[in-house]
VEXTORFI-888302 format. One record per residue (C-alpha): residue in three letters; x, y, z. Coordinates in steps of 0.1 Angstrom, whole numbers, padded with zeros to 4 digits. Layout:
% residues N
+------+-------+-------+-------+
: code :    xx :    yy :    zz :
+------+-------+-------+-------+
:  ala :     X :     Y :     Z :
...
+------+-------+-------+-------+
This chain:
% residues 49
+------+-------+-------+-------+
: code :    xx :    yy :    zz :
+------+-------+-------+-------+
:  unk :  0082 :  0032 :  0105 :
:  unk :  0085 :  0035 :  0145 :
:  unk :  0060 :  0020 :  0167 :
:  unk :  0058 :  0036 :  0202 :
:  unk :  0044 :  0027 :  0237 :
:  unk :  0033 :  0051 :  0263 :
:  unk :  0014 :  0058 :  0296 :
:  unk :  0003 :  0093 :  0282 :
:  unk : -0012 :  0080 :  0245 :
:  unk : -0036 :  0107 :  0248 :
:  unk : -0008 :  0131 :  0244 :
:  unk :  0011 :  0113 :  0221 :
:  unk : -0027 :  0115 :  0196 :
:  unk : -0030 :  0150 :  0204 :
:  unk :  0006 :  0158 :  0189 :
:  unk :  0001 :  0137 :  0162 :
:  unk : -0028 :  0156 :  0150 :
:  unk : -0010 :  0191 :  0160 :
:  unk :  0021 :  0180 :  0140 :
:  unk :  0041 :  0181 :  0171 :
:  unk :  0068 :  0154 :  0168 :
:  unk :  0090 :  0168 :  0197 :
:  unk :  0072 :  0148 :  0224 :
:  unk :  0077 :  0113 :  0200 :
:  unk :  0117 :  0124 :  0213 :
:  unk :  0108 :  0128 :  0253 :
:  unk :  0117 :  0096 :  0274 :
:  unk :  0092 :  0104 :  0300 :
:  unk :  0062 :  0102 :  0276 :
:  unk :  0078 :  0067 :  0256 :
:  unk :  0082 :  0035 :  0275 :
:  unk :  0089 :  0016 :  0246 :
:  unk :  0102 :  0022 :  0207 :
:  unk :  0107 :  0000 :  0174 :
:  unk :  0117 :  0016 :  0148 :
:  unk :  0109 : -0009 :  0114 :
:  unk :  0132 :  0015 :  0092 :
:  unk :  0159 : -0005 :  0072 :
:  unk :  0147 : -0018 :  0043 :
:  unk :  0115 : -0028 :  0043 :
:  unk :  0096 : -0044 :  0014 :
:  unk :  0060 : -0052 :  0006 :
:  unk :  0059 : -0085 :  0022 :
:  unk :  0068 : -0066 :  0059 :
:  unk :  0039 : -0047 :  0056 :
:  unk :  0016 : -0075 :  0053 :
:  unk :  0037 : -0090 :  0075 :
:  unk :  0026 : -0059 :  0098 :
:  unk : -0012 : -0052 :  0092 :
+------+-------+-------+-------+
């Protein structure tokens, strides 16, 4: 699970929905990243949401 920031989230919507991932990868689009993607159980998701 990665969270991202950006200044273009716009962009970032529009590739989602295209299933263009490539721009998730370019530095000038994300200001920030967390990626949540060792070992999470149940209770981190609740944790989460």
């Amino acid at each position: 699970m990665e969270f991202l920031l950006s200044n273009k989230d716009l962009e970032i919507i529009e590739a989602a929905n295209n299933l263009d991932f490539d721009i998730l990868d370019d530095d000038s689009c994300v200001l920030k990243r967390a990626d949540f993607s060792l070992h999470l159980v149940h209770q981190d998701l609740d944790t989460l949401s």
